[in-house]
C-alpha positions in Angstrom: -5.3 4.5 -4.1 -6.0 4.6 -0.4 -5.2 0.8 1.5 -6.0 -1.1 4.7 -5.0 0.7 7.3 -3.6 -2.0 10.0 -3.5 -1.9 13.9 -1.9 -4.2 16.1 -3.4 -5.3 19.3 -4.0 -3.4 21.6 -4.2 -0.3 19.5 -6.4 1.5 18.8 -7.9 -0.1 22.0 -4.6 0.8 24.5 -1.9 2.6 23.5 0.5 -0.1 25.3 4.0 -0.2 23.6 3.7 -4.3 24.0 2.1 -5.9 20.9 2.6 -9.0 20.9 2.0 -9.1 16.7 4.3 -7.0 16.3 6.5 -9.2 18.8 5.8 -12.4 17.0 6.9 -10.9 13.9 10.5 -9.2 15.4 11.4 -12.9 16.8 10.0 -14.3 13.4 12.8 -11.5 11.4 15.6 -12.7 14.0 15.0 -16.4 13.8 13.8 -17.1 10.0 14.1 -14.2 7.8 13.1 -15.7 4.7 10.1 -16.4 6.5 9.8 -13.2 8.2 10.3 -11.4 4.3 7.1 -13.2 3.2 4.6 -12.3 5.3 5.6 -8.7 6.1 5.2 -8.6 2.2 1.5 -9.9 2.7 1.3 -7.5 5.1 2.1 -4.9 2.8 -0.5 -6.1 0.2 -3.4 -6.2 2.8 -2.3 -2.6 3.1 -2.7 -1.7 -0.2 -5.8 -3.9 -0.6 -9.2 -2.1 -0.7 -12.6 -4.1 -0.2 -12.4 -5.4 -3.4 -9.1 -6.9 -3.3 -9.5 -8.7 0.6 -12.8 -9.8 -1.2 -10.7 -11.1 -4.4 -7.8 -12.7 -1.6 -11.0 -14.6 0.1 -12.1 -16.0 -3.0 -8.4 -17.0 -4.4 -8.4 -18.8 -0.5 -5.2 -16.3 0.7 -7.9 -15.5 3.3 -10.0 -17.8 5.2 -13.1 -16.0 7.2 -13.1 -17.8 10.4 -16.4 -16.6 11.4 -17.7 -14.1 13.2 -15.6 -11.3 11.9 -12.4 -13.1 12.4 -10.1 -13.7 9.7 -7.2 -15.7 9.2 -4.2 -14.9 6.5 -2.0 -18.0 5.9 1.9 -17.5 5.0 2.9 -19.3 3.2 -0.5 -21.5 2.1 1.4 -24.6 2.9 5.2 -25.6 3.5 7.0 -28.4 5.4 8.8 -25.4 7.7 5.9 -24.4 9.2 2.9 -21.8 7.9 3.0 -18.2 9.9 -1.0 -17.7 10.9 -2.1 -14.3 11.0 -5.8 -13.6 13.1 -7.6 -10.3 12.5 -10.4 -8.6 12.7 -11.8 -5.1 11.1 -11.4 -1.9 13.3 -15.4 -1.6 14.7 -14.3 2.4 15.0 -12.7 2.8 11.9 -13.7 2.5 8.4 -11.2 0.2 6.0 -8.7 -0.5 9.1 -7.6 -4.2 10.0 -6.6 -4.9 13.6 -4.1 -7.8 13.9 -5.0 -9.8 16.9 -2.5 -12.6 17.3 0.2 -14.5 15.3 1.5 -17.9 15.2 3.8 -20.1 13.6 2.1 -23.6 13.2 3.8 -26.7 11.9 0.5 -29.2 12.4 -3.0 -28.4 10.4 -5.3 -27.5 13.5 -5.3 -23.7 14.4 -5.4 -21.6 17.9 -7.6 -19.4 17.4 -8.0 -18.9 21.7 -6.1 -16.0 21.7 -7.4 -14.2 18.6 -11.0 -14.7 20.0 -10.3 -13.3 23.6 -8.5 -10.2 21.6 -11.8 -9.7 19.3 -14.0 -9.6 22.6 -11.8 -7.4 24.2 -11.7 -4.7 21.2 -15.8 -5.4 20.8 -16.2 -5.0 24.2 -14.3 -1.6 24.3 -15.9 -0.4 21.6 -19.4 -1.1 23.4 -18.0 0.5 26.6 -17.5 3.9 24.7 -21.0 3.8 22.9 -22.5 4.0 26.6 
């Protein structure tokens, strides 16, 4: 069975070697590893996951749509250390692909979703640029 496949801003949009997901998630291994364990194994399950199963992980509340076509994964739902948030988005040039757009690690109940927005624009507005 064929998965998610997942991109991490900027890809496929830049090629840049900084992504700061991918970032977030190296200083989240270093400084909580426990932590760190959890969500690369969500990450793992969103890759495995086909339409059906994101739909079936948005119904059981693992993901919350956001609106617009951004998404939010929560890891864990709730704890007293602090919930890693993951934003994303699907790929707008690929088929079944998930681009992660930012990462945090909140300890209070109201979300940043600033960044994740400005990264969706930026992909959607790429995307737009090569249709011309």
């Amino acid at each position: 069975m064929r998965g998610l496949k997942i991109y991490y801003y900027p890809e496929p949009l830049l090629d840049r070697r900084r992504k700061p997901v991918k970032f977030f998630l190296n200083d989240l291994k270093k400084k909580r590893p426990a932590l760190h364990k959890k969500v690369d194994l969500q990450i793992k399950k969103l890759m495995r996951a086909n339409i059906f199963i994101f739909n079936e992980m948005i119904k059981n509340k693992n993901i919350y749509p956001l609106g617009d076509g951004l998404y939010e994964l929560r890891v864990p739902k709730r704890a007293k250390g602090g919930v890693v948030r993951l934003y994303f988005m699907f790929s707008p040039w690929e088929e079944e692909a998930l681009i992660l757009l930012d990462a945090e690690l909140k300890k209070q109940d109201s979300a940043s979703t600033k960044t994740a927005l400005t990264r969706q624009k930026d992909v959607l507005k790429s995307l737009r640029r090569q249709q011309k």
